[in-house]
N, C-alpha and C positions, 0 to 999 in steps of 0.2 A: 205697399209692397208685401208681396205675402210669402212665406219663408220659403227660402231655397229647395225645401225637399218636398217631393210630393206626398208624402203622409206624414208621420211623428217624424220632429227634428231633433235626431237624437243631442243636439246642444243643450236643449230643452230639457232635459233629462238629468244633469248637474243638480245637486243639494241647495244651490242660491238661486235657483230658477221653479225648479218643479214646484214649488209649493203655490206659489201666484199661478201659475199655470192651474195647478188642479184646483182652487177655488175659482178660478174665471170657467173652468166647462164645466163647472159643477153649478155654476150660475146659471151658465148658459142652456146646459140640459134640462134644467127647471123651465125655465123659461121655454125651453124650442117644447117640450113634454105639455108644459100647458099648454100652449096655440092648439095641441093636433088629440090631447085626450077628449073623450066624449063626457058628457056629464052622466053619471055625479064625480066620476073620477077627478081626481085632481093631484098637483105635485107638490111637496113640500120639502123642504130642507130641513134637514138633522144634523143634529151634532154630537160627535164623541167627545166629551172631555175628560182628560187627566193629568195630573200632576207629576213631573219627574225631574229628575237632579239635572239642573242648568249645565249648560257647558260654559256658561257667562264666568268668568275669571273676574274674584273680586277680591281687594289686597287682605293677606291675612291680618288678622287682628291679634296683634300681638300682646295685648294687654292681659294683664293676668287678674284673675278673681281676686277681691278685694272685700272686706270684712271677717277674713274668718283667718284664723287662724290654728294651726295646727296644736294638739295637749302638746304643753310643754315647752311650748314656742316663746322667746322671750316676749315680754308686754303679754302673756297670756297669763300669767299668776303662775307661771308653774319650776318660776327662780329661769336663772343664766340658763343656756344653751350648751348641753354640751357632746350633741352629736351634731354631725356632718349637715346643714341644709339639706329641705325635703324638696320634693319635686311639688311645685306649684301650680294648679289648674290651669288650663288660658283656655279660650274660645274658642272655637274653631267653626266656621259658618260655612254650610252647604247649602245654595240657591238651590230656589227649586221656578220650575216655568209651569206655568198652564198652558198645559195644547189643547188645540181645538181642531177636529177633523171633520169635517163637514161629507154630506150624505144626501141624495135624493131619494123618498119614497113615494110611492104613488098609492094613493088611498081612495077610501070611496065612503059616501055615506050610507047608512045605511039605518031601520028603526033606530036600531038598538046604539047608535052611534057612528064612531066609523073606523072603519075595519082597513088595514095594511092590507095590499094586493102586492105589491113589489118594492123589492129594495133593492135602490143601485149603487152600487159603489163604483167609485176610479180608486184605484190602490195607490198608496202610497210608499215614500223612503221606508218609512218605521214600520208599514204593515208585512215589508219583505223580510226584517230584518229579525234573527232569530235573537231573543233574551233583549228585545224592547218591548216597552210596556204598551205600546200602540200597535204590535204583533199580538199580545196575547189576549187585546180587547177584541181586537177584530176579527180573531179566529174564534173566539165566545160568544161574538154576536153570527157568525157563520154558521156556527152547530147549530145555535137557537134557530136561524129561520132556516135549514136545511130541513130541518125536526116538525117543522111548523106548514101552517098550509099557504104559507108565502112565496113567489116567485123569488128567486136572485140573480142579480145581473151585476157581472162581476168584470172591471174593465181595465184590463194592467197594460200601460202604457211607459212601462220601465223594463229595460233590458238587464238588469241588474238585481243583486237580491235574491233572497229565495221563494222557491217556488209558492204562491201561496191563495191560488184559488183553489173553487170546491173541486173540480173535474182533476181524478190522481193524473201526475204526470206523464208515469211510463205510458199508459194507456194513451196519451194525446198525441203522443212522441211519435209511438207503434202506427199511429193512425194519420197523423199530420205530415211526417218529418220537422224538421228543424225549423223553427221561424221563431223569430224578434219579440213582438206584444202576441196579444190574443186578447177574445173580448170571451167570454165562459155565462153562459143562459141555463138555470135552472129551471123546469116548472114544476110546483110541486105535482101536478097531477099525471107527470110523467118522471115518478122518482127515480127509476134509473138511468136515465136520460140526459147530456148533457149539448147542449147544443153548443158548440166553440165555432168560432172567425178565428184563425189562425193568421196574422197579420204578418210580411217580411218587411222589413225596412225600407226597398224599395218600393213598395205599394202605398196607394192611398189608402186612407182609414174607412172601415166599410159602415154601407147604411145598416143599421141591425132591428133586428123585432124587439120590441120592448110587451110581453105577456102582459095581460091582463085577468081577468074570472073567467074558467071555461063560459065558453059557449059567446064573448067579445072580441071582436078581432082587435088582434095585435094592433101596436101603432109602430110607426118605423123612424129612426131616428138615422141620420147623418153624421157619422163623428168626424168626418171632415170636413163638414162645411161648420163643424163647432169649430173644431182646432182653427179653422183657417179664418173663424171671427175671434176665436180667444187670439191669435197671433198679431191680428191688424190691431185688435184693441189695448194690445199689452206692449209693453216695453222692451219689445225685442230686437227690433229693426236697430233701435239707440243701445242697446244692452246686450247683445248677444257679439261673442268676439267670433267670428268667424276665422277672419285675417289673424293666423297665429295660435288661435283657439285649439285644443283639444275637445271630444267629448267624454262626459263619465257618466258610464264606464266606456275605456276604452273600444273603438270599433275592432273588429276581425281585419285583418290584413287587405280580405278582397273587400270589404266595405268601407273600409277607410280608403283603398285606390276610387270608389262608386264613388263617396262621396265628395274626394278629393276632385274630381273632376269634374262632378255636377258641380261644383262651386266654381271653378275653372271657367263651365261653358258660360255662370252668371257673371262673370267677371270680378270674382273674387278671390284672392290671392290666399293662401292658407299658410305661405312660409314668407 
């Protein structure tokens, strides 16, 4: 059964969901990218990693440091005690996780080895998120291949968050109107240029050009016949609460009636 909405399900879109999500089409991009690149092109997955303070809750440790003791502290040689107790160390532990953000780039070989042609990203929770450390790697690696003679293909499938692809907003706004995702096509060899799919929630996810080295044609990818194999393959059908469910971030008042009723005609209850 494949999900209620004809393009992103904004259910899908929740902090317990999205991240399985975006490693399944970032699978799956590699894979649809290899069938249709030409050689020597080819696709590979990348990874971000870093380290940041867990949100994992673990019991404090209350014990206090043990061997030392303060000048003048009884059993220190320094005779009886005769101010007030001092304040004594204790431990205090702050987890830390390793993230891992996953990335397809398309490459080629070439003499001298082999050389980045494109990089695609689907953006994430943290890359929206201002003063997360997975926002200010990803805008670092954004400047680099903007800078560089790399294509970027930039793909925000979250309604939520701030703005955070290359193409400035007011300029997409002025020119698009208002819509949900967007898919944002850099090519370097057309620097002021930014080619945007401005996606609305009601719509399907469109096929888009994926650049390669002037003078190869484009290859064109499908982001809804990805979504709608990441959805059959994933955990959604058992795992997604629709009956009762909200999404996050909450719909607009006329999308939440759209949705509310597209769920209706499937026969799905939402209260």
């Amino acid at each position: 059964m494949p999900s209620p909405f004809p393009g992103m399900d904004p259910y899908l879109e929740t902090p317990a969901l999205f991240p399985g999500l975006h490693n399944r089409l970032i699978s799956l991009l590699s894979e649809s990218l290899q069938a249709v690149l030409p050689p020597p092109y080819f696709a590979e997955i990348s990874e971000r990693v870093w380290v940041e303070v867990s949100q994992r809750f673990i019991e404090p440790d209350t014990s206090v440091l043990y061997g030392v003791r303060a000048p003048g502290a009884p059993g220190n040689g320094g005779g009886p005690a005769t101010t007030a107790a001092r304040s004594r160390p204790v431990v205090v532990t702050v987890p830390h996780d390793e993230r891992r953000e996953p990335y397809v780039e398309i490459r080629t070989v070439r003499d001298e080895g082999e050389h980045l042609v494109t990089a695609i990203e689907l953006l994430s929770p943290s890359n929206k998120t201002p003063g997360e450390r997975g926002r200010e790697l990803y805008l670092r690696k954004q400047r680099e291949v903007l800078d560089s003679t790399t294509h970027l293909v930039e793909i925000d499938l979250l309604r939520g968050g701030a703005h955070t692809t290359a193409v400035p907003l007011e300029r997409l706004i002025a020119q698009v109107g208002s819509f949900d995702y967007h898919v944002s096509i850099h090519r370097f060899d057309r620097f002021e240029d930014y080619v945007v799919y401005p996606i609305r929630l009601a719509e399907p996810l469109p096929a888009i050009e994926i650049p390669l080295l002037p003078g190869d044609s484009d290859v064109w990818i499908d982001l809804q016949t990805l979504f709608d194999r990441a959805y059959d393959t994933g955990p959604y059908r058992r795992r997604v609460r629709y009956a009762g469910g909200l999404p996050v971030p909450p719909l607009r008042p006329d999308q939440a009636e759209w949705a509310t009723q597209r769920l209706r005609e499937l026969g799905i209850t939402t209260t």
